[in-house]
C-alpha positions as CSV (number, residue, x, y, z in Angstrom):
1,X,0.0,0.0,0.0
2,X,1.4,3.6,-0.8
3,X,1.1,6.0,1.5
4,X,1.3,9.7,1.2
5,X,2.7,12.6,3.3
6,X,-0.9,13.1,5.0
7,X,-0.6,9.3,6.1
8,X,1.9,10.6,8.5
9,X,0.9,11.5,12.4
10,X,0.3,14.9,14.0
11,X,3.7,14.9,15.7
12,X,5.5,14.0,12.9
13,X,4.0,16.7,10.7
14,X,4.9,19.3,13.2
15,X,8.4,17.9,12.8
16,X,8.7,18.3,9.3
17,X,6.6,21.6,9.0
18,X,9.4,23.1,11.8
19,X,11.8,22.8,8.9
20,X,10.4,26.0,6.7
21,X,10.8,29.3,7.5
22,X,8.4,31.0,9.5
23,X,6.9,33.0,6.2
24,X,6.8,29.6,4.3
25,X,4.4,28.3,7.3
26,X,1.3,30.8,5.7
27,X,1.9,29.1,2.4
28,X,1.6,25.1,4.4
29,X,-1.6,26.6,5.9
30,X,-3.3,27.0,2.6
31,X,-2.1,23.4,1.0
32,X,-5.1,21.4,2.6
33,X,-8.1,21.7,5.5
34,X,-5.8,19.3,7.4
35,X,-2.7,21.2,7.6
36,X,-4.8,24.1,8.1
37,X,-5.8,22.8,11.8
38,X,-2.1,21.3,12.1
39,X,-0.4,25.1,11.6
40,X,-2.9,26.8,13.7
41,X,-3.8,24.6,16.7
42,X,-2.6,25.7,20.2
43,X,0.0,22.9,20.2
44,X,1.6,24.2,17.1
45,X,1.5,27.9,17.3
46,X,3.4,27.6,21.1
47,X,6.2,26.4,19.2
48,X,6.9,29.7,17.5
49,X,6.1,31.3,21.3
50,X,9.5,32.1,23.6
51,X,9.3,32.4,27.0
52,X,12.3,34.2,29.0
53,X,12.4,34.1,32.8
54,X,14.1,37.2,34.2
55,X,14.1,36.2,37.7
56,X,16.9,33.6,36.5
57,X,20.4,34.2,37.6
58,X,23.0,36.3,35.2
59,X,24.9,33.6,34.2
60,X,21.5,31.6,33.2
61,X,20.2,35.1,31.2
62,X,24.0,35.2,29.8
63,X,23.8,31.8,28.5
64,X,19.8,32.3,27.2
65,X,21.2,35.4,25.3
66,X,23.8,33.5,23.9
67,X,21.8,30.7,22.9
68,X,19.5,33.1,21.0
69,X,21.9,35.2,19.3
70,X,23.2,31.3,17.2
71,X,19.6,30.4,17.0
72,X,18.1,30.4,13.5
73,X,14.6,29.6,14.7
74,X,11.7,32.8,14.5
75,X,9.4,33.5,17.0
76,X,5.8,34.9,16.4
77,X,5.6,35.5,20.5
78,X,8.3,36.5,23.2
79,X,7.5,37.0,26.7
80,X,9.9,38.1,29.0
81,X,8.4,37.2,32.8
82,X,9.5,38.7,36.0
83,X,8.0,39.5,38.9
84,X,5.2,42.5,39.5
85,X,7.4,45.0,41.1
86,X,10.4,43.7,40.7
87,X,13.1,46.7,39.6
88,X,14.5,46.4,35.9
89,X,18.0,46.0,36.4
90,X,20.8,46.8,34.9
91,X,21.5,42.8,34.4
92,X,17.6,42.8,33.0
93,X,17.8,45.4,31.0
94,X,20.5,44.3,28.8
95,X,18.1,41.0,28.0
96,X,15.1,43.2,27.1
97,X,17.2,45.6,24.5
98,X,19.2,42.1,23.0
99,X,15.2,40.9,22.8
100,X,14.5,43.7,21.3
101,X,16.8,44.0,18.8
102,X,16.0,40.2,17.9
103,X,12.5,40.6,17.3
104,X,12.9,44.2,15.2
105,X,15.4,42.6,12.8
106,X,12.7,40.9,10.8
107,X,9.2,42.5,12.8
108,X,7.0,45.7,12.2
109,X,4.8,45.3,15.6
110,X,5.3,45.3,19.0
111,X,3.0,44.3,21.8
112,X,4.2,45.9,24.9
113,X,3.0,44.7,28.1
114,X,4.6,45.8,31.4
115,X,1.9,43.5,33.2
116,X,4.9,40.4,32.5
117,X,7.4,42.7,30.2
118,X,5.7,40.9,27.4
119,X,7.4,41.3,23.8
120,X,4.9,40.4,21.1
121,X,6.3,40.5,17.5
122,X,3.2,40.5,15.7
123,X,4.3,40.8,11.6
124,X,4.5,36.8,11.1
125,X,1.2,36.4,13.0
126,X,-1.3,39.8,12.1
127,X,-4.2,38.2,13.0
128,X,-2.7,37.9,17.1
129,X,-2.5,41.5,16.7
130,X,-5.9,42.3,14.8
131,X,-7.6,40.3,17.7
132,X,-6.3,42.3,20.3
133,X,-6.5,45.6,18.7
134,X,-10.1,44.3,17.9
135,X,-10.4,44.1,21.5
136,X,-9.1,46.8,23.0
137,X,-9.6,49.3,20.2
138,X,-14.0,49.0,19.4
139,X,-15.2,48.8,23.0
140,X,-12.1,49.4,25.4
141,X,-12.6,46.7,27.8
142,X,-9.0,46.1,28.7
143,X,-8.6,45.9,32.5
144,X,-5.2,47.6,33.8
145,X,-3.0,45.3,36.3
146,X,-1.3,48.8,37.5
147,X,1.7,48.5,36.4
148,X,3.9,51.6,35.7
149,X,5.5,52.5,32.2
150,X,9.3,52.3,32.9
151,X,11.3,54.7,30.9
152,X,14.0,52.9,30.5
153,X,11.8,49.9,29.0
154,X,10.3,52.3,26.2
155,X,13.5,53.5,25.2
156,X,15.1,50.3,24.5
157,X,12.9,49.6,22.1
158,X,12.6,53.1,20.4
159,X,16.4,52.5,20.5
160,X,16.2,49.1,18.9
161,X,13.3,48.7,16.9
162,X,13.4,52.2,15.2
163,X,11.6,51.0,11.9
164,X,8.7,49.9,14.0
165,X,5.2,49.9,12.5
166,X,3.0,49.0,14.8
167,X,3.2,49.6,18.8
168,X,0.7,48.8,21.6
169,X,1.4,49.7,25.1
170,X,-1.3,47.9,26.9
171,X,-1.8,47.0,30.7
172,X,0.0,49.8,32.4
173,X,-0.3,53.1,34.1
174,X,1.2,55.9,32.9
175,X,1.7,59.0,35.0
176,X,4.4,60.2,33.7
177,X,4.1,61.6,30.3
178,X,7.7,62.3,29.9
179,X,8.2,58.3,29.5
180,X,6.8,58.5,26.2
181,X,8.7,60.9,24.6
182,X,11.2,58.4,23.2
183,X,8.4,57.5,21.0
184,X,9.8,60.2,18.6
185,X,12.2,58.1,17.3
186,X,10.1,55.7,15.6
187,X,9.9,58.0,12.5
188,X,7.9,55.0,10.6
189,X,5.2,54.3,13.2
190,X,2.2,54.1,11.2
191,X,-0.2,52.8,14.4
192,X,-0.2,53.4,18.1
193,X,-2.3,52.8,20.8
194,X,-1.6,53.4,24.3
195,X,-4.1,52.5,27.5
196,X,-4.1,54.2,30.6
197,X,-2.7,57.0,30.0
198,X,-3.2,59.7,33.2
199,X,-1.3,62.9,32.6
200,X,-3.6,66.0,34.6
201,X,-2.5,68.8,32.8
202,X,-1.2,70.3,29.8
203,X,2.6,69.7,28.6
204,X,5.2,72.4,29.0
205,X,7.3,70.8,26.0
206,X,6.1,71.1,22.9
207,X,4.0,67.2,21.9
208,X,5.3,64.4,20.7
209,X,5.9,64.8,16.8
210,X,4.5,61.5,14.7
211,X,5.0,62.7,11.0
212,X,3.9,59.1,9.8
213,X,1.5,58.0,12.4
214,X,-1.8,57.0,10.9
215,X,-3.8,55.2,13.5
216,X,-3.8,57.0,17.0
217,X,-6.1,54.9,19.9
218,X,-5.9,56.0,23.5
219,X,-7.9,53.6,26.1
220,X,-8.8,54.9,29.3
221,X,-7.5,58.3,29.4
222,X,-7.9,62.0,30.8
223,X,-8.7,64.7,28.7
224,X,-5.4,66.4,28.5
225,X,-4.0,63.1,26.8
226,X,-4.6,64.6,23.6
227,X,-2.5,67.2,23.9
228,X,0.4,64.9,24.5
229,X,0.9,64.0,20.4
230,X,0.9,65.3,17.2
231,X,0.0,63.4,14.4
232,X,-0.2,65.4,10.6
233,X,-1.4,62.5,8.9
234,X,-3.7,60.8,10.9
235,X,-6.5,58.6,9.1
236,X,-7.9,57.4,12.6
237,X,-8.1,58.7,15.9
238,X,-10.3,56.6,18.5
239,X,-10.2,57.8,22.5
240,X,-11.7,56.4,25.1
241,X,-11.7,59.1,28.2
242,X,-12.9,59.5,31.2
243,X,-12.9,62.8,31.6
244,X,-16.0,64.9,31.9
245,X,-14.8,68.4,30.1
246,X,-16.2,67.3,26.4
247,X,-16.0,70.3,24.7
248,X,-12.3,70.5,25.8
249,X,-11.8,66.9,25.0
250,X,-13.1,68.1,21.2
251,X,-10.6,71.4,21.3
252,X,-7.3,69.5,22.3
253,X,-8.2,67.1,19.5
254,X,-8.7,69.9,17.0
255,X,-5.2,71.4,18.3
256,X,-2.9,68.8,17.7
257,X,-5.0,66.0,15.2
258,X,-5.1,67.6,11.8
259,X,-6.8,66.1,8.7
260,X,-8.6,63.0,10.0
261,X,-11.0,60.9,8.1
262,X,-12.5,58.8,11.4
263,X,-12.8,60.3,14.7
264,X,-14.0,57.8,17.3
265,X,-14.7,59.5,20.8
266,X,-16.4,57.3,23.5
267,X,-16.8,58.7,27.1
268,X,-17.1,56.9,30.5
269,X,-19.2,59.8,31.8
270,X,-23.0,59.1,31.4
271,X,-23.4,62.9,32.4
272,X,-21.9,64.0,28.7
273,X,-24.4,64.6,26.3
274,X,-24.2,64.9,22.2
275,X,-24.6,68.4,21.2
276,X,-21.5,69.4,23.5
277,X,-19.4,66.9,20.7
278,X,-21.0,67.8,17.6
279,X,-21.0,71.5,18.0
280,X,-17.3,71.1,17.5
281,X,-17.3,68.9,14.5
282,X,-16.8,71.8,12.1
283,X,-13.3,71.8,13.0
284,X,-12.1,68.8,11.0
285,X,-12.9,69.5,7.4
286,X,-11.9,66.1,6.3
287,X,-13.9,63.9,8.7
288,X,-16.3,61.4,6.5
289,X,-16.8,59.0,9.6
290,X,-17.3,60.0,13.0
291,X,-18.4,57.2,15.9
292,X,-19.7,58.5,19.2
293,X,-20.0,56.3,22.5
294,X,-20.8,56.7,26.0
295,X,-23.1,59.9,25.6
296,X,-26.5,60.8,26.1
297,X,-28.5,61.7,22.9
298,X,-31.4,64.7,22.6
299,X,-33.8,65.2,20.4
300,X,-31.7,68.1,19.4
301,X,-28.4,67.0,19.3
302,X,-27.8,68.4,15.9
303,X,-29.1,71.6,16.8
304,X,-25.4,73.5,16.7
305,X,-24.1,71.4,14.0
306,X,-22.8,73.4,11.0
307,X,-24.5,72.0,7.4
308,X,-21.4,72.1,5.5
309,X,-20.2,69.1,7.7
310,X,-19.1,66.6,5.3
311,X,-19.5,63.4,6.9
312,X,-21.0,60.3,5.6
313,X,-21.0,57.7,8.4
314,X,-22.7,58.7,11.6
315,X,-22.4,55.6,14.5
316,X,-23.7,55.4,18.2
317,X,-22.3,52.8,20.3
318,X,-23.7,52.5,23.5
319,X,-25.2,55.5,24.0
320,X,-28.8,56.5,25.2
321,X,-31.1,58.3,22.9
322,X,-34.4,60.0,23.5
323,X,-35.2,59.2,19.8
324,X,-33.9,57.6,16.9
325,X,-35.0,60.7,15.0
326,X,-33.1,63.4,15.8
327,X,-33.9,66.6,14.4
328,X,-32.8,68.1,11.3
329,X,-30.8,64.6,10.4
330,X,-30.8,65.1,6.7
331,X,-30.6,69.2,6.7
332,X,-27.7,69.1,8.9
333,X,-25.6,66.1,7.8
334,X,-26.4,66.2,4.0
335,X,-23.5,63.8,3.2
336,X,-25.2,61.2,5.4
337,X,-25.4,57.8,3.6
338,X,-25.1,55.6,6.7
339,X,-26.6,55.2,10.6
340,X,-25.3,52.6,12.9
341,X,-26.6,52.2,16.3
342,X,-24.3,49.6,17.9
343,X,-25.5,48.4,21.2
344,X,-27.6,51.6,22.1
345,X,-30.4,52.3,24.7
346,X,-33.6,54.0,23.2
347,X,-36.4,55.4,25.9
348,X,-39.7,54.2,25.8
349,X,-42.1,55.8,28.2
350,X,-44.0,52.6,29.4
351,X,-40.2,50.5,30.0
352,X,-37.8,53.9,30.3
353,X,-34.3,53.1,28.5
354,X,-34.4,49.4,26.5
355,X,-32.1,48.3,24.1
356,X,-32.6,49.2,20.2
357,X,-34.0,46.6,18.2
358,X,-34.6,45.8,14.7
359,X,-38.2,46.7,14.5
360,X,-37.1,50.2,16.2
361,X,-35.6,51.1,13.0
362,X,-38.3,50.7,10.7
363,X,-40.1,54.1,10.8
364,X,-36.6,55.4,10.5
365,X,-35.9,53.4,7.4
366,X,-39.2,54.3,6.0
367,X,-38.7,58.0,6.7
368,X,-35.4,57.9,5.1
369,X,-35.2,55.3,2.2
370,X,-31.8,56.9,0.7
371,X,-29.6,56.8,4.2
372,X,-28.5,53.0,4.9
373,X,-29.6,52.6,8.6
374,X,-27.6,49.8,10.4
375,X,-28.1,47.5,13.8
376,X,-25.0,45.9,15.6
377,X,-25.6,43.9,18.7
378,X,-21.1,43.3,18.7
């Protein structure tokens, strides 16, 4: 009887796929449904994960470094573990910036985690990446562990990985906006996002200048965060605050954000309401998205909206609306072609605030056969 290369076990298969390069994998992936499963089950994918103990002794993270630096073999995943609270030392630090260096010689993206000094290199596995950003970035449920930004963390890898991408600072809390500042030096960051991100007041230094950045995302930040970056060439800005000053939330964006296609502001603040964010909308001529969360919605929302705004794609995520009609929709948003409502409240005055279903938006789609009106339950 002849048998084939799929005749062979699991284990074997892993044996002879750990062979190829890492980019070759993708192309094994898409030979059969069976290899498919093989490449991305868990067993398979934690062989391209390394894990580095810095709680070992010297000599051990001498010989781990060495061991590395003869190594062929690619990693999609490196975690460097140590101890919540324990100080980066000297001894430490020289692991993290050879790690670094490592993973920046053939990545674009980092994950940074202070939670366990977690070094994700995302560019071999972009869908790691998309799931967390997916995560963190649409509803901004990530849950700090406290953790504070180390400066001296940050700049290794501005220092080593200065043809970075992609960058996520997640699980941290940073009080001290001069840690950041090293982030100048990635002059080809295209995306950042950054979560819990404190500063209470205003720089004295002029902001952090990203000439390339395209895709800005705080999570869980004060108001005067903003003022913290400038970006020239954003396509995307998404911030999560949870501040209560909207209308200076809006102005700080306006100061330092120039030229952006989608603005995303969500709020934490139940006491913010809508008019106090769109009566400031006329300040980015370029907007053709805009998504608003958090916020309470009037009637008249619209009311101080100017109706040379230009922008096409209205969404409301979580927020709580008196009607799904708001006045002077059409009038005041004459680009309009589409209205999401993504996991909104809408009052009723038998059951007060429920959530909106599909049969809500039926009048609305009647009333407005030429604007695409949208439900998402995600």
């Amino acid at each position: 009887m002849q048998l084939g290369i799929n005749d062979l076990p699991f284990e074997i298969l892993c044996d002879v796929f750990d062979y190829l390069p890492l980019e070759d994998i993708k192309t094994v992936a898409l030979v059969c449904h069976r290899w498919n499963q093989i490449v991305f089950s868990e067993l398979y994918i934690k062989r391209f994960r390394l894990v580095i103990n810095l709680n070992e002794s010297l000599l051990k993270l001498k010989h781990m470094a060495q061991v590395l630096e003869k190594s062929d073999r690619e990693y999609y995943s490196i975690i460097l573990k140590v101890n919540l609270g324990s100080p980066l030392t000297e001894a430490r630090l020289k692991i993290v910036k050879f790690v670094v260096r490592l993973i920046s010689e053939y990545a674009e993206s980092l994950y940074f985690n202070m939670a366990d000094l977690r070094l994700e290199s995302c560019v071999s596995e972009r869908l790691l990446r998309s799931r967390k950003l997916q995560l963190i970035d649409t509803r901004a449920k990530y849950i700090p562990l406290g953790m504070g930004l180390k400066e001296s963390m940050l700049a290794a890898i501005c220092e080593y990985a200065t043809e970075l991408v992609d960058l996520v600072i997640a699980e941290m809390n940073i009080n001290n906006p001069k840690a950041l500042e090293k982030l100048s030096l990635l002059a080809q960051l295209k995306l950042l996002l950054i979560s819990d991100y404190y500063p209470y007041a205003r720089p004295k230094t002029p902001p952090i200048s990203l000439p390339n950045l395209e895709n800005l995302t705080l999570i869980n930040v004060t108001d005067e965060s903003n003022f913290y970056f400038k970006a020239d060439n954003l396509k995307r800005y998404f911030i999560h605050t949870n501040g209560t000053d909207a209308p200076r939330t809006m102005q700080s964006i306006a100061e330092n954000i120039t030229g952006i296609g989608r603005l995303c502001v969500h709020f934490t603040a139940r006491t913010i309401r809508a008019e106090q964010i769109f009566e400031h909308l006329d300040r980015f001529p370029n907007l053709n998205t805009f998504e608003l969360g958090g916020v309470a919605v009037p009637i008249d929302a619209l009311k101080d909206l100017n109706p040379g705004n230009r922008v096409q794609k209205l969404i409301f995520v979580e927020c709580h609306l008196e009607t799904l009609a708001l006045t002077d929709l059409t009038s005041k948003l004459r680009f309009l072609r589409q209205l999401v409502f993504d996991s909104c409240f809408l009052f009723h005055k038998q059951e007060g605030f429920q959530r909106v279903q599909y049969h809500d938006l039926e009048p609305l789609r009647r009333a407005l056969p030429d604007l695409q009106v949208l439900l998402d339950y995600n």
